[in-house]
C-alpha positions in Angstrom: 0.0 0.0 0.0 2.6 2.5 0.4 4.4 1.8 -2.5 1.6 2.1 -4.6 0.7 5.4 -2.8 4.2 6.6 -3.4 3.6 5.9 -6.7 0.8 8.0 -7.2 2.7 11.5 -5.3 5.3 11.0 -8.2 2.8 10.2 -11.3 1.6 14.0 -9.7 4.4 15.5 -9.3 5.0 16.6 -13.0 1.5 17.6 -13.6 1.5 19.3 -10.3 4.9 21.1 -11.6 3.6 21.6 -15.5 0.2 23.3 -14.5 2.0 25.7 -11.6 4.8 27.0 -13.7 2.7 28.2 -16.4 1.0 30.0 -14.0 4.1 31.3 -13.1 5.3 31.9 -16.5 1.9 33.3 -17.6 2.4 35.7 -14.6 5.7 37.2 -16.0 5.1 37.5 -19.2 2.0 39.4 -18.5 -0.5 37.7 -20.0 -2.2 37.2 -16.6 -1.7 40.4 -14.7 -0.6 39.6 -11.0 -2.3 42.4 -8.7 0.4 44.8 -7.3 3.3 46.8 -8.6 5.0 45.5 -11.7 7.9 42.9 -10.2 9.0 42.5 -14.3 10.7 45.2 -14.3 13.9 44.5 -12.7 14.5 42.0 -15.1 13.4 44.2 -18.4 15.3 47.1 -16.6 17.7 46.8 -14.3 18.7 43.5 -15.4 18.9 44.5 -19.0 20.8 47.5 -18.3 23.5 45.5 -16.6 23.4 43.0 -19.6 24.9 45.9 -21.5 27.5 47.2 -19.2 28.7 43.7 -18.7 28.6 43.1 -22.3 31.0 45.7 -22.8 33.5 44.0 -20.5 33.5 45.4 -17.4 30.8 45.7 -14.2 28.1 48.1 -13.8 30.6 50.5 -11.7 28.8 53.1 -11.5 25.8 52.1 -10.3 25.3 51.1 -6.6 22.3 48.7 -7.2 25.4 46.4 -8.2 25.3 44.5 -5.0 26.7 41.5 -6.4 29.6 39.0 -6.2 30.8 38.8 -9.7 29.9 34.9 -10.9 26.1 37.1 -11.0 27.3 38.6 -14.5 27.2 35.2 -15.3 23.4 34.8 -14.2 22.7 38.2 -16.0 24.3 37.4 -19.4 22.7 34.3 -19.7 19.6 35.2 -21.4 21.9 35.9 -24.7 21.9 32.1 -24.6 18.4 32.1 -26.4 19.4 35.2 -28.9 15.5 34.6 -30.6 13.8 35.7 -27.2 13.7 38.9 -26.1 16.0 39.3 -23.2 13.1 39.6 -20.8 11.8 36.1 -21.7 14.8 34.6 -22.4 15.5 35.1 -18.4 12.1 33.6 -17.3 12.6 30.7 -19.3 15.9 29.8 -18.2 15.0 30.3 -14.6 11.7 27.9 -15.1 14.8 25.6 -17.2 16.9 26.3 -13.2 13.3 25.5 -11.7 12.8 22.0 -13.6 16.6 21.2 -12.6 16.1 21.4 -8.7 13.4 19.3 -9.1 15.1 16.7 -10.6 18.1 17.3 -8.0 15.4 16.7 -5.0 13.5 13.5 -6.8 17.3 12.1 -7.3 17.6 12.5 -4.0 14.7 11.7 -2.6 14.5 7.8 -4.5 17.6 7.3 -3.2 17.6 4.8 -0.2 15.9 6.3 3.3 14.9 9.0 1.0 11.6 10.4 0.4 9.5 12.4 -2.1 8.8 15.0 0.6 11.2 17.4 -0.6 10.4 17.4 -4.0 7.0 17.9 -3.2 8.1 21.1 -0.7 9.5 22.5 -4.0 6.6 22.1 -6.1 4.2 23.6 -3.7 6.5 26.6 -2.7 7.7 28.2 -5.4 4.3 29.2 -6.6 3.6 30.7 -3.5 6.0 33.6 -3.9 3.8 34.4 -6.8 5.4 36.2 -10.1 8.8 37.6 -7.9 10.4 34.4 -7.7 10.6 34.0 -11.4 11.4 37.5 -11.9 15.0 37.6 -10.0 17.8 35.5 -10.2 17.7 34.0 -6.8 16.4 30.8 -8.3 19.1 30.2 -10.1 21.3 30.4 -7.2 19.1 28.2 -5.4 20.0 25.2 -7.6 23.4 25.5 -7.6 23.2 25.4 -3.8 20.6 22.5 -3.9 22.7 20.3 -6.7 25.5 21.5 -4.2 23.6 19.5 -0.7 22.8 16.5 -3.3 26.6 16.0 -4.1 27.9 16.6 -0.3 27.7 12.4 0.7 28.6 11.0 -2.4 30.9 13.7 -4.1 32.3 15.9 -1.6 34.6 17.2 -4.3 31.9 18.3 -6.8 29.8 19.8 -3.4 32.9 22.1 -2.3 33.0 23.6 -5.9 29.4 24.4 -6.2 29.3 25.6 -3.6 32.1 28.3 -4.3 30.4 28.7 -7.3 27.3 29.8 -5.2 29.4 31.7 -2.4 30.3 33.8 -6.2 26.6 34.1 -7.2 24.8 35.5 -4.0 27.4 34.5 -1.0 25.0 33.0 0.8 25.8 29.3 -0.3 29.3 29.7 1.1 26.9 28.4 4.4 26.8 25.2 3.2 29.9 23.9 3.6 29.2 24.1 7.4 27.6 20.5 8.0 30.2 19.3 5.2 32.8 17.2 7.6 34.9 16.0 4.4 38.1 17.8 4.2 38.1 16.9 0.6 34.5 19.3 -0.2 36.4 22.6 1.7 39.4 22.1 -0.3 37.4 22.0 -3.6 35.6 25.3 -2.5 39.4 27.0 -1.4 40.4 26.1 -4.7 37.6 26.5 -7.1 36.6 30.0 -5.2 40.2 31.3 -6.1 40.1 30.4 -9.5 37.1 31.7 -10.2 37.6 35.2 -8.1 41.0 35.3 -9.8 39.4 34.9 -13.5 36.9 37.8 -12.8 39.2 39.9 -11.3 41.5 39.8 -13.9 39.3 39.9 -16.9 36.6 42.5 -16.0 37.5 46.0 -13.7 35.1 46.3 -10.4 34.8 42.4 -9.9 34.3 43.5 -5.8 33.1 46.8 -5.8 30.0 45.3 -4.6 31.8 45.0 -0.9 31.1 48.9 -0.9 27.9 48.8 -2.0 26.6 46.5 0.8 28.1 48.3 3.9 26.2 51.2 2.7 22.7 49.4 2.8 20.1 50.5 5.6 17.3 49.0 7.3 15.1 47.6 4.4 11.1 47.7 5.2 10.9 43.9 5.1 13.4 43.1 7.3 13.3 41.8 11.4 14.4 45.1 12.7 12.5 47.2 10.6 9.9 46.3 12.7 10.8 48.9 15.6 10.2 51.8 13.0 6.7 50.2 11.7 5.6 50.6 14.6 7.4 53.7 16.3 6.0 55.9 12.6 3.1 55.2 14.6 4.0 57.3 17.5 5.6 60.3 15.9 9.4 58.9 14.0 10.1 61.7 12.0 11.8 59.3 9.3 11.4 58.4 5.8 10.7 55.3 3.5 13.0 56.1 0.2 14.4 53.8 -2.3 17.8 53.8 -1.5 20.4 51.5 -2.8 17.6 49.3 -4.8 15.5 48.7 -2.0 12.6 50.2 0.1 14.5 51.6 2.8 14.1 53.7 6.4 16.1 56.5 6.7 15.8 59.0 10.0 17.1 59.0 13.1 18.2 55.6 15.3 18.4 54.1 11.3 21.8 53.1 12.0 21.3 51.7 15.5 18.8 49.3 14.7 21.5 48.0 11.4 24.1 47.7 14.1 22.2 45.9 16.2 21.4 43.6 13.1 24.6 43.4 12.2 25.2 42.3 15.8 22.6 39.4 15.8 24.3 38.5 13.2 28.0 38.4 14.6 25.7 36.4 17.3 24.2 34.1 15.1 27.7 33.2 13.4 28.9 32.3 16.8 26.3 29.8 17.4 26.7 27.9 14.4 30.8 28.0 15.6 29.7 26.2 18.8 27.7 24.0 16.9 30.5 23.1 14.5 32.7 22.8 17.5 30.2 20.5 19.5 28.2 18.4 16.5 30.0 14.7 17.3 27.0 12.8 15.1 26.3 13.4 11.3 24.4 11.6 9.0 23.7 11.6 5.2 21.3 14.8 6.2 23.1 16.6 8.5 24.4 19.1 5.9 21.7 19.6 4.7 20.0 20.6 7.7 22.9 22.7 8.7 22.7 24.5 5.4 18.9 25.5 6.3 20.0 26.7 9.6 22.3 28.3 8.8 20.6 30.7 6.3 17.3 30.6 7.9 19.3 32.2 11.0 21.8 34.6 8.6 18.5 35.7 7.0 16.3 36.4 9.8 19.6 38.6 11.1 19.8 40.6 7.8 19.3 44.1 7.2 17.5 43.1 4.3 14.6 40.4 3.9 13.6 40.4 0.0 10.8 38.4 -0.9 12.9 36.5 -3.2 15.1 35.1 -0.5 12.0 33.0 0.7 13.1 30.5 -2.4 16.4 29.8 -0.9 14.7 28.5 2.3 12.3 26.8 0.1 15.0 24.9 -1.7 17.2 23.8 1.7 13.9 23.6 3.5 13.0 20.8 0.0 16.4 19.4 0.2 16.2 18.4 4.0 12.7 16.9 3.3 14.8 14.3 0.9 15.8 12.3 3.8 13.6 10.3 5.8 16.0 10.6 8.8 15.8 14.9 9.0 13.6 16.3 11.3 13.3 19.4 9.6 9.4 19.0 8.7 8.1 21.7 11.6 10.7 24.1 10.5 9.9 24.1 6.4 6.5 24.0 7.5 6.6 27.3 8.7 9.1 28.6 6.0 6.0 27.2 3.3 3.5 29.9 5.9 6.0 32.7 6.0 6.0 32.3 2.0 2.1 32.1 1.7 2.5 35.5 3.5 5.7 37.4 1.7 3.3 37.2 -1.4 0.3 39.2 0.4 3.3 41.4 1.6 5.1 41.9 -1.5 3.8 42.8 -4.0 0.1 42.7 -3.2 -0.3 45.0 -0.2 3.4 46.4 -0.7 2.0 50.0 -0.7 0.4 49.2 3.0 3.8 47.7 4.3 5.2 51.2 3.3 2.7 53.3 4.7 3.4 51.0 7.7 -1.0 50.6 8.6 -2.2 48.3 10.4 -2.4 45.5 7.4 1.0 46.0 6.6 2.7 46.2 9.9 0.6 42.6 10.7 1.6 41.2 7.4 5.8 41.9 8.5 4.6 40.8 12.5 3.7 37.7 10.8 5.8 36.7 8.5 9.0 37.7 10.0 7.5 36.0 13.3 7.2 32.9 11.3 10.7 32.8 9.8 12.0 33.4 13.9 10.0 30.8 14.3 11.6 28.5 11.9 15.1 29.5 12.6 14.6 28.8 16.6 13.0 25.1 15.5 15.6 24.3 13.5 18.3 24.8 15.3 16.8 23.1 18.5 16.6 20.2 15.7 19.9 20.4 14.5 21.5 21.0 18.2 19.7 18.2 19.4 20.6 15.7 16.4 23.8 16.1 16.4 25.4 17.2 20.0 25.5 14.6 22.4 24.2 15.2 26.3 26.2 15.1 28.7 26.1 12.2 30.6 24.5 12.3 34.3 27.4 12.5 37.1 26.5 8.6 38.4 24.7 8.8 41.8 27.1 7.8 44.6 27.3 4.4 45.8 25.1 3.4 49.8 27.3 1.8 51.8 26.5 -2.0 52.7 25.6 -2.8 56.1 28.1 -4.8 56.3 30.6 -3.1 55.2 29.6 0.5 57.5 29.5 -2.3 60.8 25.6 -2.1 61.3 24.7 -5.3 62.9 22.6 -7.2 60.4 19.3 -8.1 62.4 18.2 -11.5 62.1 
């Protein structure tokens, strides 16, 4: 009986798949019109302009929406793969080609022995739920690196370490997953394959890392954790501003700064958790890097100055790639990741002009969902702590002296 009603999830899984990314697509290419502000347009704008730039051999210098590590060109120049699309379409369909490729990664995965068609499932239902934005950034396309990256780790350490340098140089984020990766081997591949790759762009294109720059600069985005405090204090008289500033929907006024120290300082905090962990973590399985990899992003992205609603798919995809293995006990926290999702779309870009005006809807929309992604991060690290560090062993209780042996007499 459960064979046959495995059977059955994976004879859906393709139609399931087929009939929500051409929603998506439809979404994108407009012929559906998602309610909302237009989320296209970084692609047929901001995207394209860089196309050009890069093009031209060298980085978009001058602008300081470049917040990029410099393997993104790559992601950006792609669409002149498909030189009989326009460059808008060519982009969504190679990130729906990226889309079809993680699912393949997770059903590999998943058919594999002690492995389960959970995650793959997680993938299908998730990605639609970010609505048009997930198909309109490249942040999908970094996901599957970073998933075909946790599918490798076991079997091909090698082949994991170099992926995931080859993330760390798309979005930075998937340098993360090396952390549940115990073969010496995978880190190696990453020192060496992250040095020849940084070295390449460096060399051939100017402004390979002016992107360093850029970030420090970045504020308090709107969507983020702290952003929270000046939701609510605009309420109560904050004489501060929401402007776009450096790409995204920013605060600007007084205590600004504070608030991204102390982000910055959660996330100094978070980074010395996982370093205990590392340092403590005696038992790891075949899903244990996988489930640090969620962690450890869940937690880095909960910390961030910035929460964009495309960094939900990154979650989606570790969150997917945990649910792979029978063994990971991950389920509460991707459960919650799949609810924080259901909510980023309401946030952004449904009721995105209410989040600004920080009203009542929008400030419960951020309570929510950030509340959910805390949420998740707390779980799952209470999951992975308590999978992989042992307890200490009770001190034994002392030994009662005999009768005998203290010289009671023994009554008869």
């Amino acid at each position: 009986m459960e064979t046959t009603s495995a059977g059955r999830s994976l004879a859906w899984l393709p139609v399931a798949w087929c009939a929500t990314r051409l929603v998506l697509l439809l979404w994108v290419l407009k012929v559906w019109v998602f309610p909302g502000p237009d989320v296209t347009s970084d692609v047929s704008v901001i995207y394209q302009g860089w196309y050009e730039v890069l093009r031209s051999g060298t980085f978009p210098l001058n602008d300081v929406t470049w917040q990029y590590p410099p393997a993104a060109a790559t992601a950006i120049l792609s669409p002149g793969l498909l030189p009989f699309f326009d460059y808008a379409t060519a982009f969504f369909v190679l990130v729906c080609v990226a889309d079809l490729v993680v699912l393949g990664v997770l059903l590999r995965v998943g058919l594999r022995p002690g492995g389960t068609p959970r995650g793959a499932w997680m993938w299908v239902a998730g990605v639609p739920l970010l609505g048009p934005t997930v198909y309109a950034r490249y942040d999908l396309m970094v996901t599957a690196v970073a998933v075909a990256a946790l599918a490798a780790a076991a079997r091909h350490p090698r082949v994991a370490g170099a992926l995931a340098a080859l993330g760390a140089l798309l979005k930075v984020w998937p340098a993360l997953l090396l952390l549940g990766i115990r073969r010496r081997s995978a880190w190696a591949a990453a020192v060496v394959a992250g040095v020849v790759l940084a070295g390449a762009f460096a060399l051939s294109m100017p402004g390979a890392f002016a992107f360093l720059t850029f970030q420090r600069d970045r504020g308090t985005e709107v969507e983020s954790l702290g952003a929270l405090v000046f939701h609510v204090a605009r309420n109560f008289g904050w004489d501060g501003q929401v402007l776009l500033n450096y790409g995204s929907v920013e605060f600007l006024g007084p205590y600004v700064d504070w608030v991204s120290t102390g982000a910055l300082t959660l996330t100094g905090m978070a980074f010395g958790w996982l370093l205990l962990w590392r340092l403590r973590a005696t038992r790891f399985e075949a899903h244990t890097a996988a489930d640090a990899a969620f962690t450890a992003v869940l937690m880095f992205t909960v910390t961030s100055r910035v929460i964009s609603p495309q960094y939900m798919v990154w979650l989606i995809g570790l969150g997917a790639v945990c649910l792979c293995f029978r063994a990971s006990r991950m389920g509460l926290p991707a459960a919650l990741v799949l609810a924080a999702s259901a909510v980023t779309v309401l946030e952004f870009p449904l009721w995105f002009a209410h989040v600004v005006a920080s009203d009542t809807l929008g400030v419960t929309l951020m309570f929510v969902r950030n509340g959910l992604l805390v949420a998740a991060a707390v779980a799952a690290a209470r999951v992975l702590w308590r999978g992989t560090v042992p307890r200490p062993e009770p001190a034994p209780l002392p030994e009662r002296p005999s009768a005998r042996a203290s010289g009671t007499p023994v009554s008869s």
